[in-house]
N, C-alpha and C positions, 0 to 999 in steps of 0.2 A: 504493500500500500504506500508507503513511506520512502521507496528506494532505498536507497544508498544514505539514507537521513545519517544514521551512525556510523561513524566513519573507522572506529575500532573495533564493531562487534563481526563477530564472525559468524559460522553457518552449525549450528548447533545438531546434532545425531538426534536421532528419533526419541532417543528414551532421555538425553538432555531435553528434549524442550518440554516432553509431558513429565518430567521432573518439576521444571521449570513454570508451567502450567498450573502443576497444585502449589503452587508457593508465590504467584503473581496473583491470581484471580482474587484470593480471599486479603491482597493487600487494595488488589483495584477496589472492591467492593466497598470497602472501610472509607478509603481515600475520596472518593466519590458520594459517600452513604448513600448504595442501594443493590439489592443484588442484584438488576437487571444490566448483567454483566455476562457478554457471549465471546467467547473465542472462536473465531470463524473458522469452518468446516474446510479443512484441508485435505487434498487426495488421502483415500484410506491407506494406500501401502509405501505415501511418503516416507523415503527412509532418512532426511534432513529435510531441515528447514533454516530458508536464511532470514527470517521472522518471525513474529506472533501481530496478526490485527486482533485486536480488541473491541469488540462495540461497547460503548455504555450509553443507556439511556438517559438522553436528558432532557429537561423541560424548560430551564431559561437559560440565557445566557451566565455562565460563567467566569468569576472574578479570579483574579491570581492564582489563576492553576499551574504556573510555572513555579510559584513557592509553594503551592501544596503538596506538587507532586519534590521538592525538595525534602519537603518534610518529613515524606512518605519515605524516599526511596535513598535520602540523602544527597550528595552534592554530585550527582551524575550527568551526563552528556545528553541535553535537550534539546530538539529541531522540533520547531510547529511549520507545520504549512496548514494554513486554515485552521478546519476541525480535528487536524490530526498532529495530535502529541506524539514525536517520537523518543523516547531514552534507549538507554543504554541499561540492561538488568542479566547482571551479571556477565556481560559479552553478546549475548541477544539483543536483538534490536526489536524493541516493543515500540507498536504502531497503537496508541489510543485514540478511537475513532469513537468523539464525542457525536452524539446520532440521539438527534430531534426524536420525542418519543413517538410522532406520526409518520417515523421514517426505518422506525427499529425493525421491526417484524420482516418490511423489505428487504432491508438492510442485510438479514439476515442470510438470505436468500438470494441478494445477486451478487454477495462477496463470498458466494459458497466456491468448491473445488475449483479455488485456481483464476483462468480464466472464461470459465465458462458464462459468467455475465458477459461479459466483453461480448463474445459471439454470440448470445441469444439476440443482444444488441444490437451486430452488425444485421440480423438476420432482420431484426424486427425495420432497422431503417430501412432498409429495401423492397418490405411491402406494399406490391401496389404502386411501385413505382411512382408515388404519389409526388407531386410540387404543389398543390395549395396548403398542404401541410404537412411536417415532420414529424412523421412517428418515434417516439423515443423511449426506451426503456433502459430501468438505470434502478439505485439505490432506494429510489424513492416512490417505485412504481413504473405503471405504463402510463403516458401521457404524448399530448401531440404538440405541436408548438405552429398557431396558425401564424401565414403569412396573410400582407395585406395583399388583395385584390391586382392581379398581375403582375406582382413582384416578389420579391423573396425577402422581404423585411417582414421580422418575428413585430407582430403586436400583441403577443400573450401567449397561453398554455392552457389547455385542458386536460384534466386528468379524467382518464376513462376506468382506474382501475388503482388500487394497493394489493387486489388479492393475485398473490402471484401464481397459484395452482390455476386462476384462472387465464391468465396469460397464456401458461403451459400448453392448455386444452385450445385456447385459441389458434395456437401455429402447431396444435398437433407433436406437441413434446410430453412423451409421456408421466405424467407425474408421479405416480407412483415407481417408477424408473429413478424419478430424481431422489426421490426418497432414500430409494438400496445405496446412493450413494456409486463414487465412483472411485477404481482402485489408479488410475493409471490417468494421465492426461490424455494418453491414446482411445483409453474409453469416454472421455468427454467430445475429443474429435470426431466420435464414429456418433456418438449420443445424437450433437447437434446438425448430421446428417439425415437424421430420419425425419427430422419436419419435412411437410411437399413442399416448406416455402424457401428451404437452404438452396441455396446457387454459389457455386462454386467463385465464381467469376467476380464475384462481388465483393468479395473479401480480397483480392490482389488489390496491391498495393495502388496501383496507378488508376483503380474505379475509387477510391477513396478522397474524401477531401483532403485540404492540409492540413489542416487540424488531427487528423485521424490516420493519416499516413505517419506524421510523425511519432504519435503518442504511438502507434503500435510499432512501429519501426527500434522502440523502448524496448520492444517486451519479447522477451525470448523464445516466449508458446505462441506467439504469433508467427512468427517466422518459423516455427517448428510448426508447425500448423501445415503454414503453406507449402515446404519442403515434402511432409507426412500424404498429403494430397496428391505430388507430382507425383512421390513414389510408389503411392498405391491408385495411380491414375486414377484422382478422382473428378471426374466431371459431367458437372449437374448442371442442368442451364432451368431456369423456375421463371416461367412465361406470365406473363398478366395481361393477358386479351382483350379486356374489358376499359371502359373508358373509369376513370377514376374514382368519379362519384359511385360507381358498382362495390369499389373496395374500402370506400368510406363508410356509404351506407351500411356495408355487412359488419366493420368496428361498432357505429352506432347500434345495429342490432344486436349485436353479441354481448358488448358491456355496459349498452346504455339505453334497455327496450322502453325505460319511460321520455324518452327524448331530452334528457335532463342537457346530455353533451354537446347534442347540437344544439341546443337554443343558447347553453352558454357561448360555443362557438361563434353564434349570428351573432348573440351581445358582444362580442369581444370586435367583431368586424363593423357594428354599427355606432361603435363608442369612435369607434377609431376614427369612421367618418366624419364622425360628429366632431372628432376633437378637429380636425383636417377644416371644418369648415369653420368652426368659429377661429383657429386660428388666421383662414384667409380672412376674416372680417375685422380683428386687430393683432398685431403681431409687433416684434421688436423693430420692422422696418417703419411702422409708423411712429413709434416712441424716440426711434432717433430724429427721423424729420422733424418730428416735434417739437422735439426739447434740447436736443442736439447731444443726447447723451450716445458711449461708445462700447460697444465691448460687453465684460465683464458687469458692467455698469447697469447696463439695458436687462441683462440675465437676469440680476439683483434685483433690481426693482419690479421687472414683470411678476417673477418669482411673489416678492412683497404684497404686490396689487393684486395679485389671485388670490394669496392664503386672506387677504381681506373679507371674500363671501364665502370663507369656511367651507369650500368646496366647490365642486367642479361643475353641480347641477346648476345650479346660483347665478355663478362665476357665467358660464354657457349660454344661459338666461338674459341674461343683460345683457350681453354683448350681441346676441340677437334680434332684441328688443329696441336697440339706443342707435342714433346714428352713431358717426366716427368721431363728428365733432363730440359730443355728448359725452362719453365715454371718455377721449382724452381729457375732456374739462374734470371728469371722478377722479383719472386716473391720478393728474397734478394736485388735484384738493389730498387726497387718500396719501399719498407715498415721494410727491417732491417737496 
């Protein structure tokens, strides 16, 4: 999770880290006050590890965890990125992945054997060959991220799902499959083959964005992934015939038969317009004309003049309502 966070620990033998495992967990528990404390599911017949991820459930933000966890483990070797604390415990490199308690349960599950989130991942983005919006699956569930109306700018996210057996059943990945657990990486790479929706071709590097070339270009089981494939020539080409809306409707029907996802979708697309029009009706170009302010300045004060009607319904309203002159005359009374 952490990479290379610890720069002195090493790769600890199998019966080091479930050593290791009963003498960490019940210090995180303490350190944290609560049990809901998971050491993620790593291949069953791992015979090292060059880590431990940790989840711990939490519910607000947290204060001086950088001296707590001194307190805890004493004056040892800490790297955060983000939500993830990494130390140094006893030469292992422990990865503490502080995890939102609406995120734990996923959480759970798509940091299981390895990289097998990764790939359920790449599979799920490739469904449907979709471009009005991004299917995404990750830590925190399945969710899509709508773009605005002929373009590829993200204006929000919908989540169609937390429950992840449901996901499974959706692309046809057996769950009770996932459950037995898996001994080998090689059995995760044959696992994530039996959806009808895996395609070979999708997962090479140069179909991938930059973002996503890189990040995996990281990762060791990705590139064993791809090598594993050539050598057991595998190649799957996973067709979508059908025009888009066929393979959006069948998402809405599968995880969202009360229509709950699309109507927040259509909100999310008809806010946007909205914001789109009341911005052409006043915007920073007329506040410079006007007052001859620059930059930074304009940001500041627009920013100002809005939080004035405590929101966006309001705020929309009147500038709808008012001509241009009108409005500038609020604007200078309210915030110059």
């Amino acid at each position: 999770m952490g990479g290379r966070a610890i720069k002195s620990s090493r790769r600890f033998l199998r019966n080091e880290y479930f050593e290791a495992v009963g003498t960490l967990v019940p210090k995180v528990k303490e350190l944290f006050n609560t049990d809901d404390v998971h050491v993620v599911q790593s291949l069953l017949l791992k015979d090292s590890f060059g880590d431990m991820d940790v989840l711990i459930k939490t519910t607000d933000e947290m204060s001086d965890i950088r001296q707590l966890i001194i307190d805890c483990f004493g004056n040892v070797e800490i790297s955060r990125n983000s939500n993830v604390w990494s130390i140094d415990y006893n030469g292992l490199q422990v990865d503490l992945i502080l995890t939102h308690k609406s995120n734990y349960e996923t959480a759970k599950i798509f940091f299981s054997y390895n990289d097998l989130g990764n790939f359920v991942g790449k599979l799920v983005n490739n469904y449907g060959k979709l471009t009005s919006i991004r299917l995404r699956y990750g830590f925190d569930g399945l969710k899509f991220s709508v773009f605005e109306p002929n373009t590829r700018n993200n204006i929000g996210h919908v989540y169609l799902t937390k429950d992840m057996s449901k996901v499974f059943d959706f692309f046809q990945l057996s769950w009770d499959r996932f459950l037995e657990g898996f001994n080998t990486i090689e059995d995760v790479f044959a696992y994530v083959q039996t959806s009808p929706y895996f395609d070979s071709e999708s997962f090479e590097y140069e179909n991938l964005n930059h973002i996503n070339k890189q990040r995996n270009k990281k990762r060791p089981n990705y590139y064993y992934f791809l090598e594993w494939m050539k050598t057991n020539n595998v190649k799957v080409k996973c067709e979508f015939p059908y025009e888009e809306d066929y393979y959006i409707n069948k998402l809405f029907y599968f995880f969202s038969p009360d229509g709950s996802a699309k109507k927040e979708m259509e909100r999310i697309i008809a806010l946007h317009e909205l914001k789109k029009h009341v911005a052409s009706l006043f915007n920073g170009s007329h506040v410079m004309e006007a007052f001859n302010l620059q930059g930074k300045d304009i940001t500041s004060k627009m920013s100002e003049y809005k939080e004035t009607f405590g929101g966006f319904d309001k705020y929309s309203e009147f500038i709808m309502c008012n001509s241009l002159d009108s409005i500038l005359f609020d604007f200078k009374s309210k915030v110059l």
